[in-house]
C-alpha positions as CSV (number, residue, x, y, z in Angstrom):
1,X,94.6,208.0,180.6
2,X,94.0,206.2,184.0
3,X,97.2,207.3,185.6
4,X,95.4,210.9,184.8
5,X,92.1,210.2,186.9
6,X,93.9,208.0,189.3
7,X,93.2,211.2,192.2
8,X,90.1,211.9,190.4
9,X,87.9,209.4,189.5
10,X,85.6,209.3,192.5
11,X,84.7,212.7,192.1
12,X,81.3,213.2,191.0
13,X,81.9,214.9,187.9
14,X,83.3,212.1,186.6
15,X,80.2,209.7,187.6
16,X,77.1,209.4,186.0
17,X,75.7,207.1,188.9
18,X,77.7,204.1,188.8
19,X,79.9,204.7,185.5
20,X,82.8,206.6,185.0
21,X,82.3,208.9,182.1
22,X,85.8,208.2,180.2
23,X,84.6,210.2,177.4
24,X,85.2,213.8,179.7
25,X,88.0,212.3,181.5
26,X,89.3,212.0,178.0
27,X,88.4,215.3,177.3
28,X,89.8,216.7,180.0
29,X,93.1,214.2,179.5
30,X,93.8,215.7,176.3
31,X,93.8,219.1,177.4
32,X,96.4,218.5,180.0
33,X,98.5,217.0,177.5
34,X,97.7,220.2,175.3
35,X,98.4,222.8,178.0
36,X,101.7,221.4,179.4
37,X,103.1,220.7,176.2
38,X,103.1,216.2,176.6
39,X,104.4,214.6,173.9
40,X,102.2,211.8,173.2
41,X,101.9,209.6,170.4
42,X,98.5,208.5,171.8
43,X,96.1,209.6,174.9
44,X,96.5,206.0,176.0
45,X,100.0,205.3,175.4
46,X,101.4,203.8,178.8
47,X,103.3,205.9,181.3
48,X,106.4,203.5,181.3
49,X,107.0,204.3,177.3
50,X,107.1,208.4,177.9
51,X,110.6,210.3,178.6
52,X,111.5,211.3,181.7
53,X,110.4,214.8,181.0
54,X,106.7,213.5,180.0
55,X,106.2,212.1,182.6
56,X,107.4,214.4,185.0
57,X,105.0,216.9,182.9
58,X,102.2,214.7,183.4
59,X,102.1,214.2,186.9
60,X,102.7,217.8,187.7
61,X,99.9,218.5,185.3
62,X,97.5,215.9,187.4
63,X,98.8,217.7,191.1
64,X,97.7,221.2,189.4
65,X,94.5,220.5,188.2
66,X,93.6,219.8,191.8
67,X,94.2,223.3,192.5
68,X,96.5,222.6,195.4
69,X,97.3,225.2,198.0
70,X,100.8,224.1,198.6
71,X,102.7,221.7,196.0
72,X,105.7,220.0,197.5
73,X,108.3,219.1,194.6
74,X,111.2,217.1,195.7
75,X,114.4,217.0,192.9
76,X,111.6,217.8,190.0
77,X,114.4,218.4,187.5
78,X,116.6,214.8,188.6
79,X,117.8,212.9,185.6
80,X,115.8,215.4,183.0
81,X,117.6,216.9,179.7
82,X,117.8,220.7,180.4
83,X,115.1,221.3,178.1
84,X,112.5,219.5,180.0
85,X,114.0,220.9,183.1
86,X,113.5,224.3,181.9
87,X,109.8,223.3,181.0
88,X,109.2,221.6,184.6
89,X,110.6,224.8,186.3
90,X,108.7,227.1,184.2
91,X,105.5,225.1,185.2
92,X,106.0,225.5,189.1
93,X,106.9,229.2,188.7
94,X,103.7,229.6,186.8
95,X,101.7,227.9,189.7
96,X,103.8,230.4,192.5
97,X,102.8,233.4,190.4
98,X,98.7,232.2,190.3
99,X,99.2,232.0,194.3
100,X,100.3,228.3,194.8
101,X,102.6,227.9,198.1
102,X,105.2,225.6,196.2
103,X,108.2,223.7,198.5
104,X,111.0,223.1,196.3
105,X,113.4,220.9,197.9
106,X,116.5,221.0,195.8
107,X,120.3,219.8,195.8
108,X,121.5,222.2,193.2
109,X,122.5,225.7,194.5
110,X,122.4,227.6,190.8
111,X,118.6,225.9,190.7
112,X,118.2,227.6,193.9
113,X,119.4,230.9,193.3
114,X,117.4,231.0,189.5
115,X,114.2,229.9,191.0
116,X,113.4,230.2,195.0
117,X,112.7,232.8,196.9
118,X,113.7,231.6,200.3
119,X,116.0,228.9,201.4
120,X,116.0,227.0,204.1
121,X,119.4,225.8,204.7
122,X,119.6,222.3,206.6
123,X,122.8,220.8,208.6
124,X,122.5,218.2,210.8
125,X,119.1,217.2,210.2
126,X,117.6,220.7,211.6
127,X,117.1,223.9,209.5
128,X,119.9,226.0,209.9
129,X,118.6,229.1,208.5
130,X,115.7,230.6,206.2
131,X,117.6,233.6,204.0
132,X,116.2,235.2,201.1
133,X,118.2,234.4,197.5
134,X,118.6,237.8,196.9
135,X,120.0,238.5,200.3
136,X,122.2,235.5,200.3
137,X,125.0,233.8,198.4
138,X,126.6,230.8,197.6
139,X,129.3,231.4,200.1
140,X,126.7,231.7,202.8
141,X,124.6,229.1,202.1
142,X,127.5,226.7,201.9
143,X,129.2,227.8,205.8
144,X,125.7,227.2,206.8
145,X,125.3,224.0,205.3
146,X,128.5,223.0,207.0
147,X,127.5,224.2,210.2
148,X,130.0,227.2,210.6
149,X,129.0,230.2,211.1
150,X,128.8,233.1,208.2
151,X,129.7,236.8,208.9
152,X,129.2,239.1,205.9
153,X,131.6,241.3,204.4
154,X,130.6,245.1,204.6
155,X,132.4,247.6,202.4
């Protein structure tokens, strides 16, 4: 439950002068864990107990419900089963879709190609190129990220 509020708790919805009113940070708490499927066994279970997946879940869930403009979300499916990859993904496409600007920055070019819509490929420490996935492919992407230069083949 704190690790919920810890970006929130100053806000004055959540104050009733000097108190922190726990029982709709609860409230609100439990819908996360509702709405972004959290498997809990209690509300106030501690973080270091849930699955990898959880907690990635969690966290996103607490970024979101500050309605962000622009989510940056570095390796968001590292050391997850593919289920809860699948489930993290699906979250951040849902957020794109409601208008969230969302910066994946990801190693894995078949997560790429399923889920952005640009790439910016990087060699050298400086962006290479921005392509569009459906304009690209993995042969492209890979010259580029060597620093070679990539001519397309035209039939």
């Amino acid at each position: 439950l704190d690790n919920i509020i810890l970006r929130t708790y100053y806000l004055k919805k959540y104050r009733d002068r000097m108190f922190i009113d726990y029982k709709l940070i609860r409230q609100e708490a439990e819908m996360m864990v509702e709405n972004y499927n959290i498997f809990l066994s209690d509300i106030n279970h501690p973080i270091n107990y849930m699955s990898g997946g959880n907690l990635q879940k969690l966290l996103l869930a607490r970024e979101i419900s500050q309605q962000p403009r622009v989510l940056v979300a570095a390796y968001p499916s590292r050391g997850l089963d593919i289920a809860a990859a699948e489930s993290i993904f699906h979250i951040l496409l849902q957020e794109r879709d409601k208008g969230t600007g969302i910066l994946l920055i990801l190693e894995d070019l078949e997560d790429i190609f399923r889920y952005a819509d640009r790439v910016a490929v990087m060699y050298a420490g400086g962006i290479q190129k921005i392509l569009h996935v459906v304009e690209t492919n993995i042969d492209e992407i890979g010259a580029l990220m060597l620093g070679a230069e990539y001519e397309r083949k035209t039939s």
